[in-house]
C-alpha positions as CSV (number, residue, x, y, z in Angstrom):
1,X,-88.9,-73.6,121.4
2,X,-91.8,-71.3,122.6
3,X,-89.6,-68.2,121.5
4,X,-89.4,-69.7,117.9
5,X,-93.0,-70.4,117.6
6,X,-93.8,-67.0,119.1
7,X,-91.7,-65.7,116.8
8,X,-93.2,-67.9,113.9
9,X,-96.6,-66.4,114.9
10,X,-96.0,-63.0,114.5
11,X,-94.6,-63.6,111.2
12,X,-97.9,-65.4,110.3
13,X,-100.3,-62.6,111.7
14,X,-97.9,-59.9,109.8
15,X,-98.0,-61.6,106.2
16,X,-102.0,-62.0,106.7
17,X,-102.4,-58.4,107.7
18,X,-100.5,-57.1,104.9
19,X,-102.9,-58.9,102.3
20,X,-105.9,-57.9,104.3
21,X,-107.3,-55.7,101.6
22,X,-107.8,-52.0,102.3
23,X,-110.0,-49.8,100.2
24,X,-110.1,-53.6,98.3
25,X,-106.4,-53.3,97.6
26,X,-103.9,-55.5,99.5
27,X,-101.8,-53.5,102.2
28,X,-98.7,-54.9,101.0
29,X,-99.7,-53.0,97.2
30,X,-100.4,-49.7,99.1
31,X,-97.6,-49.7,101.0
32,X,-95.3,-50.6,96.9
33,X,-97.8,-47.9,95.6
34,X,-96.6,-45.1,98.3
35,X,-93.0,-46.1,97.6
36,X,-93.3,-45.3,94.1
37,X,-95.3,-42.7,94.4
38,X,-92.7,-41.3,96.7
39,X,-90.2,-41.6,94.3
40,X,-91.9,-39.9,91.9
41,X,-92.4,-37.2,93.5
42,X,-88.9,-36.7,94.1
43,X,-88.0,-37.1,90.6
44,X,-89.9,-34.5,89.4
45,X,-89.0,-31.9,92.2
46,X,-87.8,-28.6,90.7
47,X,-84.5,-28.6,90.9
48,X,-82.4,-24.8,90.7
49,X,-79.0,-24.6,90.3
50,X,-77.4,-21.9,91.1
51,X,-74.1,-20.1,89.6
52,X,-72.4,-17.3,91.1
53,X,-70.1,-14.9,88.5
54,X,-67.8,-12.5,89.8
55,X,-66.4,-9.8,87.4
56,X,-64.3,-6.7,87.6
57,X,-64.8,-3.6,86.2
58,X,-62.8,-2.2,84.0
59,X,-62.7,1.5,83.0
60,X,-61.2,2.8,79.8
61,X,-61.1,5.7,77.2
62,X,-62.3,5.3,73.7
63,X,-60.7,7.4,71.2
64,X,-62.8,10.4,72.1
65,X,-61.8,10.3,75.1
66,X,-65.3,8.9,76.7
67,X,-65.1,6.4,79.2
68,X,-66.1,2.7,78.5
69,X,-66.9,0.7,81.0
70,X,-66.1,-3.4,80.7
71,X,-66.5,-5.9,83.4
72,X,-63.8,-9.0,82.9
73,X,-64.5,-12.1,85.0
74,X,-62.4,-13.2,88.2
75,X,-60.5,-16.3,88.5
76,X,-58.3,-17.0,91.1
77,X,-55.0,-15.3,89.1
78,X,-57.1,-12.0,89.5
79,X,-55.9,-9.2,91.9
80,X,-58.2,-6.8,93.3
81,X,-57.1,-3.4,95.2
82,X,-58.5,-1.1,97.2
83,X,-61.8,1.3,95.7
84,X,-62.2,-1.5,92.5
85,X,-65.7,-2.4,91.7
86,X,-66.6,-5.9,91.7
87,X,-70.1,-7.3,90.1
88,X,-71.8,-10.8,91.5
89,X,-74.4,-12.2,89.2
90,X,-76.7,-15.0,90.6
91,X,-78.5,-16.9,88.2
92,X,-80.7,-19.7,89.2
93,X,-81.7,-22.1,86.7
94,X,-84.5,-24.8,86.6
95,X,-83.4,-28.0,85.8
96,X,-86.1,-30.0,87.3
97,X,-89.6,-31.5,86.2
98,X,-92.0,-29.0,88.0
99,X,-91.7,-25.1,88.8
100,X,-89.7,-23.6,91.3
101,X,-92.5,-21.9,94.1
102,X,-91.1,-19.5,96.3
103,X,-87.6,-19.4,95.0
104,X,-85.5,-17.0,96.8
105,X,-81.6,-16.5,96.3
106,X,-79.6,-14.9,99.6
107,X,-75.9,-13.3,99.1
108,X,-73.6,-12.8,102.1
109,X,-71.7,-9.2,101.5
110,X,-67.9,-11.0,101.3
111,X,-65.4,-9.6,104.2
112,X,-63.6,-7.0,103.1
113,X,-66.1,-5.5,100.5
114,X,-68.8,-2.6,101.1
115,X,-72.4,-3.2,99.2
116,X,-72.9,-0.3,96.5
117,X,-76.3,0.9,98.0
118,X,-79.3,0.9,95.2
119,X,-77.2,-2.0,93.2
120,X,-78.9,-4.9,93.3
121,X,-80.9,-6.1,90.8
122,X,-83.5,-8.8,89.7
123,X,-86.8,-9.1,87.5
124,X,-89.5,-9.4,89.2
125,X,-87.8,-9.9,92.4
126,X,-88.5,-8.2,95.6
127,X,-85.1,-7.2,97.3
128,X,-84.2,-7.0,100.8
129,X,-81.4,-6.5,103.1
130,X,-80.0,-7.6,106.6
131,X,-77.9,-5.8,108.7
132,X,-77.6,-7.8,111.3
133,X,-75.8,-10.7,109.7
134,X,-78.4,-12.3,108.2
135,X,-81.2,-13.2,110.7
136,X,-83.3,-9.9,109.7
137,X,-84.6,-8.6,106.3
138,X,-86.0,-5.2,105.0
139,X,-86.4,-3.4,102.5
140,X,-84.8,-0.4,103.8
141,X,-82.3,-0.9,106.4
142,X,-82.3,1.6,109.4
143,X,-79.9,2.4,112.3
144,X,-80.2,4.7,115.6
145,X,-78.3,7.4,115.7
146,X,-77.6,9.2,119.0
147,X,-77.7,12.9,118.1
148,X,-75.3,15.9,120.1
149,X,-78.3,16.7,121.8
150,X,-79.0,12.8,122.9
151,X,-81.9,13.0,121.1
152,X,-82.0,9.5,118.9
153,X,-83.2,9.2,115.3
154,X,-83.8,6.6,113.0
155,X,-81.4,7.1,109.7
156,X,-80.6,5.0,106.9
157,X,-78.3,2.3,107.0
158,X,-74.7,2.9,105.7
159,X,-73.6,0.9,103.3
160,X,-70.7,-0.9,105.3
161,X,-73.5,-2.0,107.5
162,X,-75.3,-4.6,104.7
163,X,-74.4,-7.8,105.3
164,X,-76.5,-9.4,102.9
165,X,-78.8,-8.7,100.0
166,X,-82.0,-11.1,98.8
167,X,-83.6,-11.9,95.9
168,X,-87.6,-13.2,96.2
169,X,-89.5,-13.9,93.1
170,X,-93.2,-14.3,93.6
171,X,-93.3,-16.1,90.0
172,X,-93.1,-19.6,89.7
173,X,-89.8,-20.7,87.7
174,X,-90.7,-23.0,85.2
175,X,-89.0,-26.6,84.0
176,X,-85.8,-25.2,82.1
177,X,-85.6,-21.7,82.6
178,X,-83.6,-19.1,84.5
179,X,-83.5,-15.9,86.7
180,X,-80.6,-13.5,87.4
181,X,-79.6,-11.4,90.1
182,X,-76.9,-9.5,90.3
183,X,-75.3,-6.7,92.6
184,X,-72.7,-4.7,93.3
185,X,-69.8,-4.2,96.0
186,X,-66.4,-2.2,96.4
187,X,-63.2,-3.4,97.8
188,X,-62.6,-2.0,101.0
């Protein structure tokens, strides 16, 4: 019986506490304000979607003999050999309520391709690499280099060592509006 009026109590003392008025609003409409304020917020988020395109290209002669370069897209049907050149193209588009801040798209270099050094693409992006499997960025990838005469240098990165490229756009994306990146790799 004691539990039950215990329990009864602190029911009591919670209900009158949530009407106490703070700021002379009742806690209870503070706490329904938050909530729906909360909500809100999420519903006007920015919200990017992102679609990756992969395409091959394809190299023909015109009827002067100069080459014309195409690029048809991959679907799973597609075979890809040795030395072809295949072009990604990121585009991130806003489908939210608010702008995007600090939007930043990241590509992993696929297995068995080689990034095309100088490829990627974006405007008004700044574009960085990792070597090192994502957890580092730069602009200009290095490696050490043991030299005949042990002495060890500094040299650019090859391209086999990119591991992945990234796009960051200092620009807020607005409500309903896109950006593309795109880059290039070779089948190993």
């Amino acid at each position: 019986m004691n539990k039950r009026l215990y329990i009864a109590g602190f029911g009591v003392v919670a209900v009158v506490l949530s009407l106490l008025p703070i700021d002379n609003i009742p806690a209870i409409a503070k706490l329904v304000n938050a909530g729906t304020e909360i909500a809100n917020n999420i519903l006007h988020q920015p919200k990017v979607n992102l679609n990756l395109v992969a395409q091959q290209k394809q190299v023909q002669k015109d009827a002067q003999g100069k080459e014309v370069v195409t690029w048809k897209a991959l679907d799973e049907k597609t075979l890809v050999k040795p030395a072809d050149v295949i072009r990604f193209t990121v585009t991130g588009k806003n489908e939210g309520n608010k702008a995007a801040k600090n939007l930043a798209f990241t590509q992993k270099v696929a297995q068995g391709m080689v990034y095309s050094l100088n490829s990627a693409t974006a405007s008004g992006a700044t574009i960085t690499y990792s070597i090192d499997r994502g957890k580092t960025f730069v602009p200009s990838p290095t490696v050490k280099v043991t030299l005949a005469n042990g002495k060890v240098e500094e040299r650019p990165a090859p391209a086999e060592a990119y591991t992945h490229v990234r796009w960051s756009f200092a620009q807020e994306l607005a409500p309903n509006t896109s950006v593309q990146a795109a880059y290039l790799v070779k089948v190993r």
